[in-house]
C-alpha positions as CSV (number, residue, x, y, z in Angstrom):
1,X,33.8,25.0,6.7
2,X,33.3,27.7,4.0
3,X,35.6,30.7,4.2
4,X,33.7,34.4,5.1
5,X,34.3,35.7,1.6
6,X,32.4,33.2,-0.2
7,X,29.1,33.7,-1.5
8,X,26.5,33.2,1.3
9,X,24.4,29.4,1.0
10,X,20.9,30.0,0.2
11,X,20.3,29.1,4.1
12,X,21.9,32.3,5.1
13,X,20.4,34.9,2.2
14,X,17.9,35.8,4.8
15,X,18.4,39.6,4.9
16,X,19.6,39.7,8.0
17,X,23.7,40.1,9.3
18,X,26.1,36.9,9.4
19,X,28.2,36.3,12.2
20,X,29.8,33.6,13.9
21,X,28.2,31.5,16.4
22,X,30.0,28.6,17.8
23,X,27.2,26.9,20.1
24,X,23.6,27.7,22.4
25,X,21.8,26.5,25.0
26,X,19.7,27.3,28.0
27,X,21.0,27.6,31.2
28,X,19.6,28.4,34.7
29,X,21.3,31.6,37.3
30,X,24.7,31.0,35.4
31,X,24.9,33.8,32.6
32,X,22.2,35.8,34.4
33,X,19.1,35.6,36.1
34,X,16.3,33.4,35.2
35,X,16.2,30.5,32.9
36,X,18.2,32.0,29.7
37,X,19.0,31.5,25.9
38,X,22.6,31.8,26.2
39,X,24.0,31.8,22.7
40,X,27.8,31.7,22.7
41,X,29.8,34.0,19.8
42,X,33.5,32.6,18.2
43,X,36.1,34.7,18.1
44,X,38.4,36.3,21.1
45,X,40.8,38.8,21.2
46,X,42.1,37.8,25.1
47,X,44.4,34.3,25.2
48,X,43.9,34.3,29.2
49,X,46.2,31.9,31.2
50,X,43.1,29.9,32.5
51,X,41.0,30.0,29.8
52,X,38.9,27.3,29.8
53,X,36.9,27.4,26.6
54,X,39.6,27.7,24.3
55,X,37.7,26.6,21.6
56,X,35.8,29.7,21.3
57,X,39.0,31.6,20.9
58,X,38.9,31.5,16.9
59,X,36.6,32.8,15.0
60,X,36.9,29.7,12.1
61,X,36.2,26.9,14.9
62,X,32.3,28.5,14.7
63,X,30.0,28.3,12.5
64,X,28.2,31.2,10.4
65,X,24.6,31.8,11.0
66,X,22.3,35.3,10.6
67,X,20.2,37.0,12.9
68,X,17.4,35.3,12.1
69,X,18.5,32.6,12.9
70,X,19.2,33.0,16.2
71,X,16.4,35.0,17.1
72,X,14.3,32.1,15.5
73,X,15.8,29.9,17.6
74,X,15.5,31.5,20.8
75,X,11.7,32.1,20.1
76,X,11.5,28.8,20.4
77,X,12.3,29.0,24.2
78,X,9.9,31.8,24.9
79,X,7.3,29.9,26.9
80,X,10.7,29.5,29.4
81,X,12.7,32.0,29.1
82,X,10.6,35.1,28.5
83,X,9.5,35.5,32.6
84,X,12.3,36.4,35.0
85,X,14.7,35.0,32.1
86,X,16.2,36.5,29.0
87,X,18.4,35.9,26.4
88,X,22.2,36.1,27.1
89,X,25.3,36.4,24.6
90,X,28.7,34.8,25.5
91,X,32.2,33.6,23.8
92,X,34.5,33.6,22.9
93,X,34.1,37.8,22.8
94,X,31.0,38.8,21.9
95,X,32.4,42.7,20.7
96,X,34.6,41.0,18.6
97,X,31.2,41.0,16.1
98,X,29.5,44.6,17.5
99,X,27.3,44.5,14.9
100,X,26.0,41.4,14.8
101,X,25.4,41.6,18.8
102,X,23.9,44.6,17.9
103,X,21.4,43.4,15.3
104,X,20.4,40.3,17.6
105,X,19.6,42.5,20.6
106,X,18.2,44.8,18.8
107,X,15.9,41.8,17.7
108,X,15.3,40.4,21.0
109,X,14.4,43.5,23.0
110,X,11.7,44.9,20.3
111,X,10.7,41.6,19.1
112,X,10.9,39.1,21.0
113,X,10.7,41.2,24.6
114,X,13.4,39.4,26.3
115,X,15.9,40.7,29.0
116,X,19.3,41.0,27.4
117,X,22.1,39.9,29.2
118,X,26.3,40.8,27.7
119,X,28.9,38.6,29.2
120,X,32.0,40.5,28.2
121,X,35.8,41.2,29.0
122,X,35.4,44.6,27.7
123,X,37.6,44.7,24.8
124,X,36.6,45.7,22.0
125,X,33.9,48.2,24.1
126,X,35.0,50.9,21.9
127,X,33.3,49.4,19.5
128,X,29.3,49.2,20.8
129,X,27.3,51.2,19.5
130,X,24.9,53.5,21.9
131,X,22.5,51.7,20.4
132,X,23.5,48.1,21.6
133,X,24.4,49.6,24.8
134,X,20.4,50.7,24.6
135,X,19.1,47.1,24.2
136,X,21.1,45.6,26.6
137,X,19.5,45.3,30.0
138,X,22.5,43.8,31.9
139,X,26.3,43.2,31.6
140,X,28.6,40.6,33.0
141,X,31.8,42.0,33.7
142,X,34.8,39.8,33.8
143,X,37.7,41.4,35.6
144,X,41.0,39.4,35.1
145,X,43.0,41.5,37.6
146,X,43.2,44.9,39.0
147,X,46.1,46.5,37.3
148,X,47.6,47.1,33.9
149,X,50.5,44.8,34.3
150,X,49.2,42.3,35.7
151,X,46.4,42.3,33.1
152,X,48.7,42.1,30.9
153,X,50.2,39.0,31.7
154,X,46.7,37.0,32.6
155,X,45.2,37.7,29.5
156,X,48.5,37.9,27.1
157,X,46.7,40.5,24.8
158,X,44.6,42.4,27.4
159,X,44.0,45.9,27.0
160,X,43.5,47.3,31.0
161,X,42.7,50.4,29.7
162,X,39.8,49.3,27.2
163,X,38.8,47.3,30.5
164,X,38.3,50.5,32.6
165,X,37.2,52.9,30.1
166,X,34.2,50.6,29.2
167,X,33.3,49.8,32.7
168,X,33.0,53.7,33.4
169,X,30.9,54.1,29.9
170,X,29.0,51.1,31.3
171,X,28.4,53.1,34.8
172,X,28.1,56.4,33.2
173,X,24.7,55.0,31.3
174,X,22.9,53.1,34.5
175,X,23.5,49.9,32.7
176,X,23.5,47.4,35.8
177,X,26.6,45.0,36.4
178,X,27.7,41.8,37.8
179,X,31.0,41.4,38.0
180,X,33.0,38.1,37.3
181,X,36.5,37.6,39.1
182,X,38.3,34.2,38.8
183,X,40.3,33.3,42.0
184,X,43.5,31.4,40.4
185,X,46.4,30.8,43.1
186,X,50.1,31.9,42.2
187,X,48.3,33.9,39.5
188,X,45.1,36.1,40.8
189,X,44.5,35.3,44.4
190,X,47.7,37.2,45.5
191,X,45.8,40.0,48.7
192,X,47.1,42.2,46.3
193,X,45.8,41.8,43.4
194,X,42.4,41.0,44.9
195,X,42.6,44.2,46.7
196,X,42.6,45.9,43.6
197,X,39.9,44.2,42.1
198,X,37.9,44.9,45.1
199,X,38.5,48.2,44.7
200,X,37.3,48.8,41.2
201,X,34.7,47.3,42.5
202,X,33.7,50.3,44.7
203,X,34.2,52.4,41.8
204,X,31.2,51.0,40.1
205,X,29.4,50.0,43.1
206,X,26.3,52.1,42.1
207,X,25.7,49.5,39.5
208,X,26.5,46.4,40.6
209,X,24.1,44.3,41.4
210,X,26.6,41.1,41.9
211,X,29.9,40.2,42.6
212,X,31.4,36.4,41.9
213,X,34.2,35.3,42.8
214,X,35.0,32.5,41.0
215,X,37.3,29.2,41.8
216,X,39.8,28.4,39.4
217,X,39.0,25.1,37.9
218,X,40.5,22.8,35.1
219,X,37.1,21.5,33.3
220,X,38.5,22.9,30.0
221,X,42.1,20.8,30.1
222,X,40.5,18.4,27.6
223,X,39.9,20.6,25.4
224,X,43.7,22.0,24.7
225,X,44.1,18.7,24.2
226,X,41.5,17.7,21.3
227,X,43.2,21.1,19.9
228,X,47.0,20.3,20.0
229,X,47.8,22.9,22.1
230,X,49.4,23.2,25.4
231,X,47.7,24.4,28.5
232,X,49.9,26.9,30.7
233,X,48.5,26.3,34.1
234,X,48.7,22.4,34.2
235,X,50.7,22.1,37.2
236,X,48.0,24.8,39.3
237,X,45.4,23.8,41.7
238,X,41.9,25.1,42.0
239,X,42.4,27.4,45.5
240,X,41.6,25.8,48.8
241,X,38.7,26.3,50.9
242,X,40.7,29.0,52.8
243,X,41.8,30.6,49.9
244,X,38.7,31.3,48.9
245,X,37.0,32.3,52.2
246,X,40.5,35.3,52.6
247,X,39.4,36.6,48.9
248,X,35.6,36.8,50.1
249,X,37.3,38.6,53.1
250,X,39.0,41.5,50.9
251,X,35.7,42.2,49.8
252,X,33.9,42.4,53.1
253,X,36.3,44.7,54.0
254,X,34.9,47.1,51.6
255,X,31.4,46.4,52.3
256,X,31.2,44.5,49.6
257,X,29.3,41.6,49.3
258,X,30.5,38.6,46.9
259,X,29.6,35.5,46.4
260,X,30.7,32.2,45.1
């Protein structure tokens, strides 16, 4: 793959920003409502514990494309994905590149009149613009855990901080939330911790419009594997049946209304 300094191939001296994409497809009610154009960025700040799509986490495993590019693609899809669906961006981290998010949204609102749709950790909030913030119709929160230290050790380079002051800039400009919480036993799905999840929860209720509660699962083993790395959590379990249902029941108890 060509290094990010070089000179641009002719394929990519379309006018338009470079950034790093490292796959797309459409997908169905996952990454937001409606049939969607889910294009998924390279490059993530986080090294989460149960990461399962570790090959997004470097920006060099993806492969440089412009704006548009993508925006070209996802026309493509319109006759799909332009009633009741929308076009969502993914990762790796998507604010690792704020710009180039920026510029595709940007694109997609005014152009293409797509719902836009930001699945996000939250770092690197600090860096979106108003403007992105202004093209994006709908953000999907992922919540590792509920306080700083804890945070800390999930993610291995988490910022809690960066978490909570984007979630409050988030709530602060109406922009409507679904939160994502992944239920991981012996690491997340201590009452504690999801009590404090919970409770940020009804911090921002006034803008959520979902709450997921997410099974641990180990779909993305493999993949350490093909890499040559090692994956921390080989020896844990996805949570049982019970597990699950005494997470859902935190919630509840906050008139909250998850769901799986």
């Amino acid at each position: 793959m060509a290094s990010i300094h070089q000179p641009l191939p002719p394929e990519l001296q379309d006018g338009s920003r470079v950034g790093h994409v490292h796959s797309a497809e459409t997908t169905s009610g996952v990454n937001g409502p409606g049939v969607r154009y889910t294009v998924f960025f390279s490059g993530c700040p986080l090294r989460c514990l149960y990461c399962h799509n570790p090959d997004t986490q470097m920006m060099r495993l993806g492969d440089r494309t412009t704006v548009k590019r993508v925006l070209g693609e996802a026309q493509r899809y319109l006759p799909f994905i332009s009633r009741g669906g929308g076009m969502t961006i993914t990762g790796g981290e998507p604010l690792q590149q704020p710009a180039f998010l920026e510029d595709i949204f940007v694109g997609a609102k005014t152009e293409l009149g797509l719902h836009t749709a930001l699945d996000t950790s939250g770092m690197g909030g600090a860096k979106a613009s108003d403007r992105l913030l202004d093209h994006t119709d709908l953000v999907l929160l992922d919540i590792k855990a509920g306080n700083p230290r804890r945070y800390s050790y999930v993610t291995q380079t988490g910022d809690f901080d960066q978490l909570m002051a984007f979630a409050q800039r988030l709530k602060s400009k109406g922009i409507r939330l679904w939160i994502r919480f992944v239920l991981v036993p012996g690491l997340t799905a201590d009452a504690e911790n999801v009590g404090q999840v919970a409770d940020i929860c009804v911090g921002l209720q006034s803008v959520i419009d979902r709450i997921e509660v997410l099974p641990y699962h180990r779909l993305g083993v493999d993949k350490y594997t093909a890499l040559g790395r090692s994956y921390a959590l080989m020896d844990t379990e996805p949570p049982t049946p019970a597990e699950v249902e005494d997470a859902l029941a935190i919630f509840r108890e906050r008139d909250l209304e998850p769901i799986v």
